[in-house]
C-alpha positions in Angstrom: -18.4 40.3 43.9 -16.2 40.8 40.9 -14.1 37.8 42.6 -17.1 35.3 42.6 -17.3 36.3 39.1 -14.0 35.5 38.6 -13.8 32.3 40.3 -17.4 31.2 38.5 -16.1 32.0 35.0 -12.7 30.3 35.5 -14.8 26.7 36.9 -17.3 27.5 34.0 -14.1 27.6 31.4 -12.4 24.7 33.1 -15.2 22.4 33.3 -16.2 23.5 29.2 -13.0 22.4 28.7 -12.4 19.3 30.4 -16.0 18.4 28.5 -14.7 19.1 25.2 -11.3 16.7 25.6 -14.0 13.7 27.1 -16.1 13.9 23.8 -13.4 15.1 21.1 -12.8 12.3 18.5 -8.7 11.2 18.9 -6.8 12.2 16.4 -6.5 10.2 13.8 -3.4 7.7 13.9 -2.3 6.1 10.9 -3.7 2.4 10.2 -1.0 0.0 8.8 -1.9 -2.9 7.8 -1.0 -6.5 7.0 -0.1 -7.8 3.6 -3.3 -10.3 4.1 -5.8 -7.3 5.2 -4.4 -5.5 2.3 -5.0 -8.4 -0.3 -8.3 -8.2 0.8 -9.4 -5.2 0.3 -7.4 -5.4 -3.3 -9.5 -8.3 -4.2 -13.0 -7.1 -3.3 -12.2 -3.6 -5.3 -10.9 -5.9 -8.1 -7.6 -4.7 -8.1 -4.7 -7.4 -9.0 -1.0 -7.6 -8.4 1.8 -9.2 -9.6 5.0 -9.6 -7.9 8.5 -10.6 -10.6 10.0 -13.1 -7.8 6.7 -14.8 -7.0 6.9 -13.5 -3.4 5.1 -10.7 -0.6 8.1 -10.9 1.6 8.9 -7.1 2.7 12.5 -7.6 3.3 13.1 -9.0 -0.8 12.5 -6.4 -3.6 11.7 -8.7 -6.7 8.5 -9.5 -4.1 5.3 -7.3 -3.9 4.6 -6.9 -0.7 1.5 -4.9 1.4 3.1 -5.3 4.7 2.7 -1.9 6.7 0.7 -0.4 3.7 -1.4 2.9 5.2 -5.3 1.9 5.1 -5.4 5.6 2.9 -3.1 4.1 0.3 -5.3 1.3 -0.1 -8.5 3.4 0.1 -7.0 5.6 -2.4 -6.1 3.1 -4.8 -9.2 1.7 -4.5 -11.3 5.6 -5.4 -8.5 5.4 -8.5 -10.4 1.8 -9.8 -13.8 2.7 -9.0 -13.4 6.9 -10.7 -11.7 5.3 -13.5 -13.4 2.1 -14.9 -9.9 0.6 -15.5 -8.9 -2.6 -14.6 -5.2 -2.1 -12.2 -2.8 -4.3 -11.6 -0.3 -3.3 -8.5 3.4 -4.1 -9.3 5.1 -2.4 -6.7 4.3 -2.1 -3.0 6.1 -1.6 0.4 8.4 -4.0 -0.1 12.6 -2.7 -0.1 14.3 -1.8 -3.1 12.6 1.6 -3.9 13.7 4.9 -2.8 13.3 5.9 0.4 12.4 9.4 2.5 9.1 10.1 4.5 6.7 9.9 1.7 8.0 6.6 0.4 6.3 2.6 -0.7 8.6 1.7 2.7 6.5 4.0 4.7 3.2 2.8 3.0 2.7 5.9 1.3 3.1 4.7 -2.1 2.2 1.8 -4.9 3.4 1.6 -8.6 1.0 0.6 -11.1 1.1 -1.3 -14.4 0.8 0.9 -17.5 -2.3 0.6 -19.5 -4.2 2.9 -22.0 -7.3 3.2 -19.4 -5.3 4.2 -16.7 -3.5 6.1 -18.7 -5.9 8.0 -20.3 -7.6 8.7 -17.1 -4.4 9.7 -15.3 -3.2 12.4 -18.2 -7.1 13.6 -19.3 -8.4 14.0 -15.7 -5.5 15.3 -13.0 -3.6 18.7 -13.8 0.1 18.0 -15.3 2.3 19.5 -12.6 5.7 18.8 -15.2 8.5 16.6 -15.6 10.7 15.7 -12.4 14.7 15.2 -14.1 15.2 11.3 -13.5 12.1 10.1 -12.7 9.2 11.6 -15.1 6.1 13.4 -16.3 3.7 13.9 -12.9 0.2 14.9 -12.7 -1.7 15.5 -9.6 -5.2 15.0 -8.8 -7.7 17.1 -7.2 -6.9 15.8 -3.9 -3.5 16.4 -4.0 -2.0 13.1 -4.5 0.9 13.0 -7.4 0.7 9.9 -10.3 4.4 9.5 -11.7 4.9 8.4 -15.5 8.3 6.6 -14.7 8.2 5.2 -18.3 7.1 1.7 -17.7 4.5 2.2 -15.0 2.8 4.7 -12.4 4.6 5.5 -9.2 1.6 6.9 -6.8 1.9 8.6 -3.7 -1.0 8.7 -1.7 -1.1 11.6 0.9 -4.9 11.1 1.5 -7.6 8.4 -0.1 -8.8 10.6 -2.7 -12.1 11.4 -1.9 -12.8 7.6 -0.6 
């Protein structure tokens, strides 16, 4: 009897389990997108750019370019314009010329921000000053863990998550 047991329990166990892979949600892969679908977005959540060499092409680092930006760096940049109010204009993106490691712009992690007293003033009054990095500046990060950079003449962000999108 104990073996019927056995047996039932292990096809009960097996079948709960080949239930729960057929209905889990997939993980959740990252979404890159293209410098278009992320110009898009920009421009319906009012956020601007400016690129010193005129240009989006990824390979050239006077350009701003979007190309292979994470959907979460654009979502989070977006929560950052609608929380704060301020207008933000995107100077830096994934284009080549920044430094480089996992969390970097080339790995769509990251976008640099112009300077401006809104921003700036929403930055420093509402995320927690975390201190000043030696060569690259004062940080603060926010409550959902992503760290704003003063670099002196404008914000490196790196998004690990939306922000609360």
């Amino acid at each position: 009897m104990s073996r019927h047991i056995s047996r039932t329990a292990a096809l009960i166990a097996a079948f709960t389990a080949a239930l729960v892979l057929a209905f889990a949600a997939p993980a959740a892969a990252a979404t890159f997108l293209t410098h278009a679908q992320a110009t898009s977005q920009l421009t319906a959540a009012g956020i601007s750019w400016t690129s010193t060499g005129g240009c989006s092409d990824r390979n050239v680092a006077t350009c701003t370019s979007f190309e292979q930006v994470r959907q979460t760096t654009i979502d989070g940049i977006r929560t950052l314009r609608s929380a704060s109010g301020c207008a933000i204009t995107i100077t830096g993106g994934t284009e080549t010329g920044h430094s480089s490691g996992t969390y970097s712009h080339w790995n769509g992690y990251k976008l640099d921000i112009r300077q401006a007293a809104c921003i700036d003033g929403y930055i420093t009054g509402n995320f927690t000053y975390v201190g000043y990095v030696s060569g690259w500046g004062h940080q603060y990060r926010s409550g959902a863990g992503n760290l704003y950079t003063d670099e002196g003449n404008h914000w490196d962000i790196l998004y690990y998550n939306c922000g609360g999108c």
